[in-house]
C-alpha positions in Angstrom: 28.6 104.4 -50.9 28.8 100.6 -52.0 29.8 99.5 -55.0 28.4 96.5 -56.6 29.4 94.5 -59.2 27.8 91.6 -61.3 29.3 88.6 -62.5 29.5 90.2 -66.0 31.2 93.4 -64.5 33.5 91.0 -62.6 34.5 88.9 -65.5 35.0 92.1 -67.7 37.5 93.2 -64.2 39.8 89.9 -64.3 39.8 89.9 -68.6 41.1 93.9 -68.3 43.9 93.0 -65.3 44.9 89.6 -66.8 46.0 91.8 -70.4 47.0 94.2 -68.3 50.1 91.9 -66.1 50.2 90.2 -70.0 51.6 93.3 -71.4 53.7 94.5 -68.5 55.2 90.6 -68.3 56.2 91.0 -72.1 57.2 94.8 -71.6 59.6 93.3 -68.5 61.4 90.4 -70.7 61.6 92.6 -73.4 63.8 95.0 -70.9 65.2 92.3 -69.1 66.8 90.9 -72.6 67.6 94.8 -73.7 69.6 94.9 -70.4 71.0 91.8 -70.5 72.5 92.5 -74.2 73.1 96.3 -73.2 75.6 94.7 -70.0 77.1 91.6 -72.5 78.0 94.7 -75.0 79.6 96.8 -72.1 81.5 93.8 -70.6 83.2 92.9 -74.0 84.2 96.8 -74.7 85.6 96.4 -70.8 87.6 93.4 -71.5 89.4 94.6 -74.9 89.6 98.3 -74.2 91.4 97.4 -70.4 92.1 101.2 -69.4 88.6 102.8 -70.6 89.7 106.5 -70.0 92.3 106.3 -72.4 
């Protein structure tokens, strides 16, 4: 079995994976900043609550 593609075919391949690492680059910063925000948030409740089990 051999699978042949054309040039159309081909260009119609690199447009769907270039939107494809688009969306999962803008899905990534999007958790990066969530994280980022979500570890900023727990740092400050560490530094004014000092004994956290209380």
């Amino acid at each position: 079995y051999m699978y042949i593609i054309t040039p159309r075919g081909f260009r119609a391949k690199v447009t769907q994976t270039y939107n494809f690492l688009q969306r999962k680059r803008e899905e990534y910063d999007r958790l990066k900043e969530e994280i980022e925000t979500l570890m900023q948030e727990n740092h400050e409740h560490l530094k004014n609550n000092r004994n956290p089990l209380r």
